[in-house]
MIZATOR-722479 format. One record per residue (C-alpha): x, y, z; residue number from 1; residue in three letters. Coordinates in steps of 0.02 Angstrom, whole numbers, plus 50000, padded with zeros to 5 digits. Example, Ala and Ser with C-alpha at 12.3 -4.5 7.8 and 13.67 -1.06 7.14 Angstrom:
// MIZATOR-722479
<site x="50615" y="49775" z="50390" n="1" res="ALA"/>
<site x="50684" y="49947" z="50357" n="2" res="SER"/>
This chain:
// MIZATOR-722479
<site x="50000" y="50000" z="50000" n="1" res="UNK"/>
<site x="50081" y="50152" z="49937" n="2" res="UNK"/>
<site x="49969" y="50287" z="50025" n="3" res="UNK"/>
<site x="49895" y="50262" z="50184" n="4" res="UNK"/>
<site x="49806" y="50383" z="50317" n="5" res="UNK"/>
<site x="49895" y="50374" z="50487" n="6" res="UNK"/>
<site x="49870" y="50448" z="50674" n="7" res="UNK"/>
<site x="49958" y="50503" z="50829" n="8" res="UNK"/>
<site x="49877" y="50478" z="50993" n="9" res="UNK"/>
<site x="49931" y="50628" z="51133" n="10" res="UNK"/>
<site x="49864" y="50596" z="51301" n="11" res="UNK"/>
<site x="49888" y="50636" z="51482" n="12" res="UNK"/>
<site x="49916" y="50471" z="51551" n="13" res="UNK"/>
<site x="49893" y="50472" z="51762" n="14" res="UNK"/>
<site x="49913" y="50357" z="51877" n="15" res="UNK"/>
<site x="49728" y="50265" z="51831" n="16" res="UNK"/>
<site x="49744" y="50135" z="51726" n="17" res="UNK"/>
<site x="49575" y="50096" z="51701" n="18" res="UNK"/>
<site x="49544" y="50283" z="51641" n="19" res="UNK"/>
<site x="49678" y="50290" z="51536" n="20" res="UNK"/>
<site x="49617" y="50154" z="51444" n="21" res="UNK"/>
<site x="49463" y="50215" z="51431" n="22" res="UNK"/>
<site x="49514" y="50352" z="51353" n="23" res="UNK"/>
<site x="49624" y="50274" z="51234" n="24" res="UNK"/>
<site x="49488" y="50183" z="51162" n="25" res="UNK"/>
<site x="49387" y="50344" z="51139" n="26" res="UNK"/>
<site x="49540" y="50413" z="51034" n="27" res="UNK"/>
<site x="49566" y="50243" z="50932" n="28" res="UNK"/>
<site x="49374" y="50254" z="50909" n="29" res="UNK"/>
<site x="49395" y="50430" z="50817" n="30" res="UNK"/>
<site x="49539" y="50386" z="50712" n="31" res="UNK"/>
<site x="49508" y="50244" z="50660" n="32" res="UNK"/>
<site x="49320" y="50322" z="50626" n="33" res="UNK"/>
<site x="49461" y="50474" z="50502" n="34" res="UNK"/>
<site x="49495" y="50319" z="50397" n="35" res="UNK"/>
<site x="49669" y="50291" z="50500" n="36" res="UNK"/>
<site x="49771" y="50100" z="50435" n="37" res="UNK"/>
<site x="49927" y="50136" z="50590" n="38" res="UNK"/>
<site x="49874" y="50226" z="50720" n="39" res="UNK"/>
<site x="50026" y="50274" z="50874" n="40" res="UNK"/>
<site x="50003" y="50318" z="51069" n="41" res="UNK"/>
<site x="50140" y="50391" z="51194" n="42" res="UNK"/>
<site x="50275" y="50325" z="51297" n="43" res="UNK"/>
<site x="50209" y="50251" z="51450" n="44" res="UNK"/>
<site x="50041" y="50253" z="51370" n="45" res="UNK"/>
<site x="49939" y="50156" z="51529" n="46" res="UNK"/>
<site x="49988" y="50231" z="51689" n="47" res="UNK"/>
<site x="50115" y="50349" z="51751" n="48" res="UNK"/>
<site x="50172" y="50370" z="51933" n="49" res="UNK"/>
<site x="50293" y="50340" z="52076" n="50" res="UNK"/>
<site x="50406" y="50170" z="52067" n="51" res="UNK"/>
<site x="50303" y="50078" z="52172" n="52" res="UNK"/>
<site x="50133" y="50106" z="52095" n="53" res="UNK"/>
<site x="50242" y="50072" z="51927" n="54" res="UNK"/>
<site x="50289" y="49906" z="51986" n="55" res="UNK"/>
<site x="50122" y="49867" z="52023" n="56" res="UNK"/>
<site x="50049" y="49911" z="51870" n="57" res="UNK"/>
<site x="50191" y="49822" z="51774" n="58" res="UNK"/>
<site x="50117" y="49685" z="51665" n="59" res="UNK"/>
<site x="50171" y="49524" z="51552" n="60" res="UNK"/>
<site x="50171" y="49560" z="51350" n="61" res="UNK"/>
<site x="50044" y="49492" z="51322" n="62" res="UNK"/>
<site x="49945" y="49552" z="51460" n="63" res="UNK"/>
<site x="49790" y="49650" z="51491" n="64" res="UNK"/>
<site x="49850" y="49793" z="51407" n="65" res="UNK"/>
<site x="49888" y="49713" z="51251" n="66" res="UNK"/>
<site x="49754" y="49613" z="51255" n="67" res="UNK"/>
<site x="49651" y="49751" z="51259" n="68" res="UNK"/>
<site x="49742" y="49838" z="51098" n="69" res="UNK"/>
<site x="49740" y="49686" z="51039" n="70" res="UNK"/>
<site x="49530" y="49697" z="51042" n="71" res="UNK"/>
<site x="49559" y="49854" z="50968" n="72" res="UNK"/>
<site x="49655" y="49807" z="50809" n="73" res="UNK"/>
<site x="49541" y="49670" z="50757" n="74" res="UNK"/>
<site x="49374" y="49776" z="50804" n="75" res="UNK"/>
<site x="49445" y="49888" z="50667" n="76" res="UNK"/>
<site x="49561" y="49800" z="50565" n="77" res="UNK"/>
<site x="49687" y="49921" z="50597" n="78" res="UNK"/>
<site x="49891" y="49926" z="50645" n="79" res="UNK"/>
<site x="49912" y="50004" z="50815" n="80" res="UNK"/>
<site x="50062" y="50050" z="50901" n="81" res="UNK"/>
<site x="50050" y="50029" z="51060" n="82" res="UNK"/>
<site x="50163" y="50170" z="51139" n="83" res="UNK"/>
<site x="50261" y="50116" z="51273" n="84" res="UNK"/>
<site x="50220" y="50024" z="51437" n="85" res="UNK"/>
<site x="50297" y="49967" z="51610" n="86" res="UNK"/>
<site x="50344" y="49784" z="51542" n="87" res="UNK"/>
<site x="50381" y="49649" z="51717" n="88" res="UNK"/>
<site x="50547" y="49573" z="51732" n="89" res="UNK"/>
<site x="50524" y="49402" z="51824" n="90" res="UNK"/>
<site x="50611" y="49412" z="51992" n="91" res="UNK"/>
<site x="50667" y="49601" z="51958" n="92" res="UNK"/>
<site x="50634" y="49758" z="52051" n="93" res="UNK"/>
<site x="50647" y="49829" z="51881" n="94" res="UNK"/>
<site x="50545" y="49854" z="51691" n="95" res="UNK"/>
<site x="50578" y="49852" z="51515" n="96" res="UNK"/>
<site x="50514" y="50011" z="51439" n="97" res="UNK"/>
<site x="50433" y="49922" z="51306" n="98" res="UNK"/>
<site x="50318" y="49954" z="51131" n="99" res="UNK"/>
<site x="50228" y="49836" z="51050" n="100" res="UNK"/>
<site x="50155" y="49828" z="50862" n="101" res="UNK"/>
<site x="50014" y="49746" z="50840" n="102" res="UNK"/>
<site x="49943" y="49695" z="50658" n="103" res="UNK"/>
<site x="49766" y="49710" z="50601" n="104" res="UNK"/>
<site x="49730" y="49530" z="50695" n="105" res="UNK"/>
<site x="49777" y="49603" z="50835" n="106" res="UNK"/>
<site x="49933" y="49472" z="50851" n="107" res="UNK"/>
<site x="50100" y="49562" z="50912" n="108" res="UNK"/>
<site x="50217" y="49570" z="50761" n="109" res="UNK"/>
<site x="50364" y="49675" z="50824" n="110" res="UNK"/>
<site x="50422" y="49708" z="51011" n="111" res="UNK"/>
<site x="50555" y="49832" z="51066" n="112" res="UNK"/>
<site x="50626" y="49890" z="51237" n="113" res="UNK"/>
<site x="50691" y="50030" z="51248" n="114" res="UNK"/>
<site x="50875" y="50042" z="51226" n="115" res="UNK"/>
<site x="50943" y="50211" z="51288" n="116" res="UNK"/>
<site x="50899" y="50257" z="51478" n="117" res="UNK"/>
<site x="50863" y="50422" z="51535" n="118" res="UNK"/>
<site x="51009" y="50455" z="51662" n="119" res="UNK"/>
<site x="51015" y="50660" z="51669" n="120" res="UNK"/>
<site x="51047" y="50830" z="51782" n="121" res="UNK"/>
<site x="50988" y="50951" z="51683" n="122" res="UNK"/>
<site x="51063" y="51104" z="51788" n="123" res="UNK"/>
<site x="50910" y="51205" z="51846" n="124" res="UNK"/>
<site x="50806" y="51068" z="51763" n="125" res="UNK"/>
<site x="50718" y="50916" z="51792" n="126" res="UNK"/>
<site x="50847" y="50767" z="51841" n="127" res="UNK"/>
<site x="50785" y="50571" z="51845" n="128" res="UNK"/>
<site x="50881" y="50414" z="51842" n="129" res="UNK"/>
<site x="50793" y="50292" z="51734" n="130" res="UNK"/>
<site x="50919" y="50156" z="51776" n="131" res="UNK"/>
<site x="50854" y="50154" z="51944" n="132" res="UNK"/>
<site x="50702" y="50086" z="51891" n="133" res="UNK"/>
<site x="50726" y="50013" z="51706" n="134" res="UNK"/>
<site x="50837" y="49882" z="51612" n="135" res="UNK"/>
<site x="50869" y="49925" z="51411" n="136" res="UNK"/>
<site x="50846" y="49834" z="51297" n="137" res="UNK"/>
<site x="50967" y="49749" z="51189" n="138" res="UNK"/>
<site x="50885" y="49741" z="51009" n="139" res="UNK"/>
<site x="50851" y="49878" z="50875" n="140" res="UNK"/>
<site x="50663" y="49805" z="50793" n="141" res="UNK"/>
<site x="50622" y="49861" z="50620" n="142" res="UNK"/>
<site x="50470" y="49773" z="50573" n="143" res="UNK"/>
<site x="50402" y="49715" z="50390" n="144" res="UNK"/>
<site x="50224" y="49758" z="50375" n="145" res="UNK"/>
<site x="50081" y="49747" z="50221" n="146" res="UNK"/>
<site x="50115" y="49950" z="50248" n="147" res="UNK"/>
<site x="50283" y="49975" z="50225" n="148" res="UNK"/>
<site x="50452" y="49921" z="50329" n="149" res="UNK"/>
<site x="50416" y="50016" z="50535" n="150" res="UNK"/>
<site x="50551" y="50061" z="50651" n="151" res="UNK"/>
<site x="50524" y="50073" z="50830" n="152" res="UNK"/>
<site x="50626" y="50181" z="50946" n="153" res="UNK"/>
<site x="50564" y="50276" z="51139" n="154" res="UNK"/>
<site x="50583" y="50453" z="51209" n="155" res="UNK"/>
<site x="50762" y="50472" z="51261" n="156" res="UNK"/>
<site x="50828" y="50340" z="51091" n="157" res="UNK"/>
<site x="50784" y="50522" z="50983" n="158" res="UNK"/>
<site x="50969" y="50577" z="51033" n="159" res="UNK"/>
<site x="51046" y="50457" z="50943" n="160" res="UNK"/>
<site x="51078" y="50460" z="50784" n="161" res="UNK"/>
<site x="51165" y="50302" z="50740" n="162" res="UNK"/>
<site x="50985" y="50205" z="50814" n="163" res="UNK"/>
<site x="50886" y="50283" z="50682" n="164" res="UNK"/>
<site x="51045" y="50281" z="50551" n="165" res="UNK"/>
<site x="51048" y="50081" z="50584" n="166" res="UNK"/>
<site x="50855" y="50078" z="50572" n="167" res="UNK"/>
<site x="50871" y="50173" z="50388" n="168" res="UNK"/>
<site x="51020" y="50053" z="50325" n="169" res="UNK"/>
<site x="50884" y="49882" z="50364" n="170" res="UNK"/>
<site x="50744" y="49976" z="50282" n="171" res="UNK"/>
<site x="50654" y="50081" z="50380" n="172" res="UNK"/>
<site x="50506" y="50181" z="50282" n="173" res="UNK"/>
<site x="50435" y="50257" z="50455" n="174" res="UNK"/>
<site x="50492" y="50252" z="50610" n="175" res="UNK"/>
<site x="50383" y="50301" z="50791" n="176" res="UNK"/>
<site x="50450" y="50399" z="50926" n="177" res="UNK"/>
<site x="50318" y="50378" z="51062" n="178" res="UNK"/>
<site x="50396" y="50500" z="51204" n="179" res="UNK"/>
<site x="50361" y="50592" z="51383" n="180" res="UNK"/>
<site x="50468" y="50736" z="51324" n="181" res="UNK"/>
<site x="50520" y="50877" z="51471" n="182" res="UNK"/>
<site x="50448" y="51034" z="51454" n="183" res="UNK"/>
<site x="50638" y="51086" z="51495" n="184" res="UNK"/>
<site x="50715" y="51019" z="51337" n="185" res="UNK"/>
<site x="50567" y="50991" z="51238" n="186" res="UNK"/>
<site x="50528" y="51155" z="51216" n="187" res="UNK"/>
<site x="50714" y="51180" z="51118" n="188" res="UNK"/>
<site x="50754" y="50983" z="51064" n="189" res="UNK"/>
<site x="50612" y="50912" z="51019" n="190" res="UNK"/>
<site x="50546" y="50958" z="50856" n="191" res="UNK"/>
<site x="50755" y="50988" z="50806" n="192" res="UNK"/>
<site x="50784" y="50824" z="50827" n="193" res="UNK"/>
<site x="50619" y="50727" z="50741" n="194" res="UNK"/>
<site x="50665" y="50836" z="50596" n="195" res="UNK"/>
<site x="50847" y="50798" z="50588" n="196" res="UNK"/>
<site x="50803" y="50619" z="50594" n="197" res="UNK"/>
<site x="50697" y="50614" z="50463" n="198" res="UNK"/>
<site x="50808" y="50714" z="50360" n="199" res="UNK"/>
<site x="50944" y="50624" z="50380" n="200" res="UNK"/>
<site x="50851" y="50437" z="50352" n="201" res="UNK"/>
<site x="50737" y="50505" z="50220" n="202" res="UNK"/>
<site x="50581" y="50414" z="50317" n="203" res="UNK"/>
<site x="50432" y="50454" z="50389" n="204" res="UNK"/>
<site x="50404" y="50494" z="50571" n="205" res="UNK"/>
<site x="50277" y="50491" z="50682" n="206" res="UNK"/>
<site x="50328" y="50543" z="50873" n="207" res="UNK"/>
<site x="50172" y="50550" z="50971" n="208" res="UNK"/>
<site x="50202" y="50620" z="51141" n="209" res="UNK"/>
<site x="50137" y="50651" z="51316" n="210" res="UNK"/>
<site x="50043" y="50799" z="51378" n="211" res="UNK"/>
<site x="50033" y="50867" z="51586" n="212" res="UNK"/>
<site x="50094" y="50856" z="51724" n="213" res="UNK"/>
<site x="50169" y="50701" z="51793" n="214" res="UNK"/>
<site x="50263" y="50650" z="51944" n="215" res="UNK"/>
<site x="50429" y="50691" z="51912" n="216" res="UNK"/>
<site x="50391" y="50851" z="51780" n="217" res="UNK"/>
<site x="50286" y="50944" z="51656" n="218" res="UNK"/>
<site x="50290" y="50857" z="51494" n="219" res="UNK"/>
<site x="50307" y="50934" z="51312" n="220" res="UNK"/>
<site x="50163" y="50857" z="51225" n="221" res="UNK"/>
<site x="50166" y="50937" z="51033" n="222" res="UNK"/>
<site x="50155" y="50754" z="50963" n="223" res="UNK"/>
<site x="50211" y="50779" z="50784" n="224" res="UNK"/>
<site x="50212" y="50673" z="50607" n="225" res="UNK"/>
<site x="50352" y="50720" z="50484" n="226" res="UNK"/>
<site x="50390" y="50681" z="50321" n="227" res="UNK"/>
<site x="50554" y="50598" z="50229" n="228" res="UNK"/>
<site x="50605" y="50777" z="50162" n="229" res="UNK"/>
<site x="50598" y="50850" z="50358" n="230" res="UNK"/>
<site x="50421" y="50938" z="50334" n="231" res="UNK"/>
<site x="50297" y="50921" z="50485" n="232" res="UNK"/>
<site x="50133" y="50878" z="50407" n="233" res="UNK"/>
<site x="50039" y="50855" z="50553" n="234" res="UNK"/>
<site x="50049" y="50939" z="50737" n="235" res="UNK"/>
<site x="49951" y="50923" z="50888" n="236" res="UNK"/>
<site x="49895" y="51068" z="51008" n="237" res="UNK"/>
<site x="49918" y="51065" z="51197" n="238" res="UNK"/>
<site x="49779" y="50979" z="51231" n="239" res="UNK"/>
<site x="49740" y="50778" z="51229" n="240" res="UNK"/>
<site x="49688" y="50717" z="51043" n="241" res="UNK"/>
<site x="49750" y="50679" z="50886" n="242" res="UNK"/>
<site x="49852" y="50720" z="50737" n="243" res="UNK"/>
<site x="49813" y="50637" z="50565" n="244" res="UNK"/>
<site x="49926" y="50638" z="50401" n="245" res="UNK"/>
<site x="49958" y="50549" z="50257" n="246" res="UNK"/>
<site x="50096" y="50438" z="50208" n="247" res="UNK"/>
<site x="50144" y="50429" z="50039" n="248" res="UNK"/>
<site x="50299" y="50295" z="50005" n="249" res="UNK"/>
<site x="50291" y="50354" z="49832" n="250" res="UNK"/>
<site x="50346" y="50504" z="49888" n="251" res="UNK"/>
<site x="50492" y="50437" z="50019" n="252" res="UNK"/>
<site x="50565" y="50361" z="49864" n="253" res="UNK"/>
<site x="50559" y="50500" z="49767" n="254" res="UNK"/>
<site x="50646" y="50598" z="49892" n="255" res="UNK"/>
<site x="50780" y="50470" z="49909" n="256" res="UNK"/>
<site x="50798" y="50459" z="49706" n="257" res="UNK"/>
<site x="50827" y="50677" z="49700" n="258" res="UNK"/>
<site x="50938" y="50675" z="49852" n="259" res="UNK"/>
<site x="51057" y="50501" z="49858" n="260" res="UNK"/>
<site x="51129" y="50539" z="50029" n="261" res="UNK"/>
<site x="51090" y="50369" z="50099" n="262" res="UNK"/>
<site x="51152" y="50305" z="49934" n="263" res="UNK"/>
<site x="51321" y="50416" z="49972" n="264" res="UNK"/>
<site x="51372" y="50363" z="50117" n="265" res="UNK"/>
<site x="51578" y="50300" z="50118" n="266" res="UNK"/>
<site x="51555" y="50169" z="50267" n="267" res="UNK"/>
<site x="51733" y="50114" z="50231" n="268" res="UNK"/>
<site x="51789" y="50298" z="50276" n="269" res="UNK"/>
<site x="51705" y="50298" z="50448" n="270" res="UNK"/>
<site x="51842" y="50241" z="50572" n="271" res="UNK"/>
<site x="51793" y="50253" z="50753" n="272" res="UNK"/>
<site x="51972" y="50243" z="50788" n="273" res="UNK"/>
């Protein structure tokens, strides 16, 4: 399928799981009602609080959660993304930060923990030690799909580059950056970044983000969906919804055809020492 409607979830995810759900389904509801084939949610898309209320809301993939996207994708016959939740580690006072893609079936056809952990003082900013409570991941996932080759990536992976270079090189058409962005260093990274990566990988991306307050900051929000030539063709407000746009692989390829720079790379020339 060369053109295909997609849609970024933004939501202010507390520490209610049941509500958050709830409202989840109200916003896969409405874009899958706009004619949406992949639909994305946030980073930590089912509850967000302190460590211990995180542990306890932790879950097995599959698990309710899942399941419950799961119910969504076949009610609609749609991809969804699943954001990001707290996944258990048997025995472990620890998660994986974990997304999930889910196919039209609702089966689970790509799984990725997050890789990079959030381990930052921002002088005069917001500081939080996601070692503390997290394990990474050890696996970059780019997944083949009826709609095109998806990359999977969290938050915190945005800052760095070779991730997302790595992601292009195995054939990445779009990539999601579900995130719980600072306010701090959202308001001057965030959109930067999402652009550069798409500009660099020539691929779609669609970064759908957090909104409010949580427990440890104020969060960004300004979920966006950008195109392979670094345009943003979709942007959300402050406020929970969602963003729709259209992808157009037609177009990725044409941009890649004008502009060869993935074709130009010297690999042999890049010595790390």
């Amino acid at each position: 399928m060369k053109r295909f409607l997609v849609a970024a979830i933004q939501i202010d995810t507390q520490n209610n799981k049941a509500g958050n759900l709830a409202k989840l389904e109200g916003f896969i509801d409405e874009a899958a009602a706009r004619g949406a084939r992949l639909i994305g949610m946030p980073e930590f898309v089912n509850y967000i609080g302190n460590r211990e209320g995180e542990l306890s809301n932790a879950e097995t993939i599959p698990g309710p959660t899942i399941e419950f996207f799961a119910q969504k994708a076949r009610q609609y016959g749609v991809w969804l993304h699943c954001g990001s939740i707290p996944e258990i580690i048997p025995g472990k006072r620890k998660v994986y930060n974990t997304s999930v893609l889910l196919n039209p079936a609702g089966e689970i056809t790509a799984l990725y923990r997050k890789i990079h952990l959030y381990d930052v003082q921002v002088v005069n900013g917001p500081s939080m030690l996601e070692s503390y409570t997290k394990k990474p991941g050890e696996e970059i996932v780019v997944a083949g799909t009826e709609l095109g080759k998806i990359g999977l990536s969290i938050c915190y992976d945005l800052r760095f580059p070779e991730l997302y270079r790595i992601m292009a090189l195995r054939g990445a058409e779009i990539v999601f950056v579900p995130a719980m962005f600072a306010l701090y260093t959202g308001k001057d990274h965030w959109e930067p970044l999402l652009r550069a990566r798409a500009i660099e990988n020539q691929y779609y991306i669609i970064a759908p983000g957090q909104i409010g307050v949580k427990p440890a900051f104020q969060t960004y929000g300004k979920s966006l969906i950008i195109d392979p030539w670094g345009e943003v063709i979709a942007r959300s407000s402050d406020k929970e919804g969602i963003i729709t746009a259209e992808i157009d692989l037609d177009y990725l390829y044409r941009v890649r055809s004008e502009l060869p720079s993935l074709s130009n790379r010297r690999p042999a020339v890049y010595k790390w020492e």
